[in-house]
C-alpha positions in Angstrom: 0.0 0.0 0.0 1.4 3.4 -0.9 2.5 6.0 1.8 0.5 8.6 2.5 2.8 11.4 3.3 1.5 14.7 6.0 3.3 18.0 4.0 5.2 18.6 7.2 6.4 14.7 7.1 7.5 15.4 3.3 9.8 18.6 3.9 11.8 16.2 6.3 13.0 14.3 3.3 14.8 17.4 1.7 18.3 16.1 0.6 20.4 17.6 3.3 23.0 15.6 5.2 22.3 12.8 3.6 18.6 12.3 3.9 16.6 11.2 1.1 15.3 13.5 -1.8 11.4 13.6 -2.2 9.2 15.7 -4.1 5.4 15.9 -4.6 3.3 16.5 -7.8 -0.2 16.6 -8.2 -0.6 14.6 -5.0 2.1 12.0 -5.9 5.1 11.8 -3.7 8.3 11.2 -6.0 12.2 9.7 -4.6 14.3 11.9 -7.0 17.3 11.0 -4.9 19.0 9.1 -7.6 18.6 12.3 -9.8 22.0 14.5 -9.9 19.8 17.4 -10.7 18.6 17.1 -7.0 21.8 15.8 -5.6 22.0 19.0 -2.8 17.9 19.0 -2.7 17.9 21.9 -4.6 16.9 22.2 -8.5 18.5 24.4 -10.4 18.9 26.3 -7.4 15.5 27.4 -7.2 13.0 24.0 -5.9 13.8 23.0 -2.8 13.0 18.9 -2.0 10.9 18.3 1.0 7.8 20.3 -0.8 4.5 20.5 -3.0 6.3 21.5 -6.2 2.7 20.8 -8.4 2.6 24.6 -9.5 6.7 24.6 -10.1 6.6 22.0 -12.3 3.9 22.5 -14.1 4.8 26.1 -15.1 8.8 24.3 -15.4 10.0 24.1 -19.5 10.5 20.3 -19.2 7.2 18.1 -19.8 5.9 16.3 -16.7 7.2 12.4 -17.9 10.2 13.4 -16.7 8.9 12.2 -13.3 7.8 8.8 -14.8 11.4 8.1 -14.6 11.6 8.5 -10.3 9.6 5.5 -8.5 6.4 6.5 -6.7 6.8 5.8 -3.3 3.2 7.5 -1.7 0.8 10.3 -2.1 0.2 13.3 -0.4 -2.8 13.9 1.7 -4.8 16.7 0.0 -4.9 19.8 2.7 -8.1 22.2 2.8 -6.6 25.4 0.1 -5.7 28.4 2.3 -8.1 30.1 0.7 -10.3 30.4 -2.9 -9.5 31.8 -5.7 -12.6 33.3 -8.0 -13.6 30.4 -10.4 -12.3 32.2 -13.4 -8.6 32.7 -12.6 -8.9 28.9 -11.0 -10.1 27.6 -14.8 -7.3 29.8 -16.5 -4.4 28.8 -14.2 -5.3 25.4 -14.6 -5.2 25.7 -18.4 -2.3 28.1 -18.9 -0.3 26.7 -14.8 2.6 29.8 -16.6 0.0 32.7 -15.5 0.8 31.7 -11.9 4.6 32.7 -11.8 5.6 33.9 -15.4 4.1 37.4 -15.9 6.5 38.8 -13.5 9.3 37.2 -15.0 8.7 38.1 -18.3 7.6 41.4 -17.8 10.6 42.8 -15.8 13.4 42.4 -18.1 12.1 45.5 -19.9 12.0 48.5 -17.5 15.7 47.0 -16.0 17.1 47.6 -19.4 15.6 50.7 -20.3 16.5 52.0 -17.3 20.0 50.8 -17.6 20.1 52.6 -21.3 19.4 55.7 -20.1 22.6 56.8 -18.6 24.2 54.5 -20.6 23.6 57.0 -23.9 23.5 59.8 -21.4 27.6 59.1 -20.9 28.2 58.2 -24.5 26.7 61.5 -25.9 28.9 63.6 -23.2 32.0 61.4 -24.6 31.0 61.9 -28.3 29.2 64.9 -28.5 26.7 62.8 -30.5 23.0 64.1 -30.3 21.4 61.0 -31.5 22.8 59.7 -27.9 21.3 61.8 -26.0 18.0 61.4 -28.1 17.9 58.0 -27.8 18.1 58.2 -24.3 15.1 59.9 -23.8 13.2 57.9 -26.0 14.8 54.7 -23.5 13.3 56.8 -20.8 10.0 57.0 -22.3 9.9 53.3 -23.0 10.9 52.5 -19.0 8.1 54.8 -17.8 5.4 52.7 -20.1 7.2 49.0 -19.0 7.1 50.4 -15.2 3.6 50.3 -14.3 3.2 47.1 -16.4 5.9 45.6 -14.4 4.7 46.6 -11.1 1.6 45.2 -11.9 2.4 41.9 -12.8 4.3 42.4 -9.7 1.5 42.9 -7.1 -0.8 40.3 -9.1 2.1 38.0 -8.5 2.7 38.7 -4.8 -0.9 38.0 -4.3 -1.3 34.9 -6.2 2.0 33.1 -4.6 2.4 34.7 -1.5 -0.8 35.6 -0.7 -0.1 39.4 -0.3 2.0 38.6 3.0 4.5 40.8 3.7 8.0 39.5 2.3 10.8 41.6 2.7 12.3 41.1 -1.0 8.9 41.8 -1.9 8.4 44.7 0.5 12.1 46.3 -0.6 11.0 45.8 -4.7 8.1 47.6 -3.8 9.3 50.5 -1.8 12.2 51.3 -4.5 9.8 50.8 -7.9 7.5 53.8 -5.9 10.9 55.5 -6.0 11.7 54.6 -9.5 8.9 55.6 -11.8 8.2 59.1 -10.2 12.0 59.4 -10.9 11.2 58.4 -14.2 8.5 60.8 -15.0 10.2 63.8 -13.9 13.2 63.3 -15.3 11.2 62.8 -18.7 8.9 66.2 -18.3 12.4 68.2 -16.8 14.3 67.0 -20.4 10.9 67.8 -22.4 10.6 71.0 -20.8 14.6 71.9 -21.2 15.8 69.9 -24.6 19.5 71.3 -24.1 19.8 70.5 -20.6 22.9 68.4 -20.9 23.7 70.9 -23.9 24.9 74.0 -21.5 27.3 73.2 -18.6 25.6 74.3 -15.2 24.1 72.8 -12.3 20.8 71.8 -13.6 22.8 69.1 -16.5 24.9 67.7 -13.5 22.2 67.3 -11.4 19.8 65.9 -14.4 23.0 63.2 -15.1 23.6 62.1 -11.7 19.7 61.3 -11.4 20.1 59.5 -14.3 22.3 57.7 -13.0 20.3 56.7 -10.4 18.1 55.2 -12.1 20.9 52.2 -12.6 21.3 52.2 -8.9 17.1 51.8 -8.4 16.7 49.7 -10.7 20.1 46.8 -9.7 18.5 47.5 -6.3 15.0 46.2 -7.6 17.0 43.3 -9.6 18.7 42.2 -6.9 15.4 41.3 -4.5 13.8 40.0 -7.2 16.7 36.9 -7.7 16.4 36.7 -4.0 13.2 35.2 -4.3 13.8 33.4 -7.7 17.1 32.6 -6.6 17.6 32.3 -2.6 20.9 32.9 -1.3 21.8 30.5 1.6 
């Protein structure tokens, strides 16, 4: 007869000092221990063994079968869901499992690197002299204040899905400095609209205009760098 495995019995099979590696899918409880991608009970250093990983591996790039080659070795017992989603989003997740974790993901590459651009051509049309730099970075800026508010969105819908809207500090930190970074982002675009030669004239208001530009990097690596502490947890 198959094991029936309580969550908190599962997560004491997580690879470490030598225990066993188990995983659970759809209510099947998996030994990947023979696997090398889960030799430290950690999958590409995201999954952590010892868990539920239905939603992580159903939104993974790899097709499910790839458990068919792991024996079976229980189930696990089905808990009461910590709470209901609305009917709708239940039948669409369960069609398209990607909507649960991916629009983030996908989303906040763009604002990072339009953000980055912008002092990037702000520096190379103060080497070169080049107006088409300086151009281009106001166009980059224009692009990072549409991608922003996209990105933030995708953002809270995540939060809410996957973490229920509970306070997590990476969460709570990407939050606090994107409210930083798109009113940043406006101004600076209205200031340049307003004052097209303000790198143009030497003075305080182009030094002061750069070096807020260059903040931008700073916001947004801050940004990046809590958000690959939740896709990628440090030890």
């Amino acid at each position: 007869m198959a094991r029936e495995f309580e969550l908190d019995e599962l997560r004491r099979f997580d690879g470490k000092e030598g225990r066993p590696v188990y995983i659970a899918h759809a209510g099947k409880v998996y030994d990947v221990t023979g696997s090398k991608l889960w030799k430290t009970g950690r999958h590409m250093n995201r999954h952590n063994a010892g868990n539920d990983l239905t939603h992580d591996i159903e939104a993974a790039p790899h097709k499910l079968d790839v458990l068919e080659r792991y024996p079976q070795i229980g189930t696990l017992k089905e808990k009461p869901p910590d709470r209901e989603l609305p009917p709708a989003l239940e039948r669409l997740l369960s069609r398209v499992p990607m909507l649960r974790r991916h629009p983030h993901p996908m989303t906040v590459h763009f604002p990072i690197t339009f953000t980055l651009a912008v002092p990037a051509f702000l520096l190379l049309y103060l080497v070169t002299g080049m107006r088409s730099f300086e151009v281009t970075a106001l166009h980059c800026l224009g692009a990072a204040i549409f991608f922003t508010p996209v990105t933030m969105a995708t953002g809270f819908y995540t939060w809410w899905l996957n973490y229920f809207a509970k306070r997590v500090h990476p969460v709570t930190m990407k939050q606090i400095f994107s409210f930083i970074l798109l009113p940043l982002e406006i101004f600076l675009f209205v200031w340049r609209v307003l004052n097209p030669e303000i790198l143009a004239k030497s003075g305080p208001q182009g030094v002061i205009y750069f070096l807020l530009a260059v903040s931008l990097f700073g916001l947004s690596t801050i940004i990046g760098w809590y958000g690959a502490k939740l896709t990628f947890p440090t030890e």
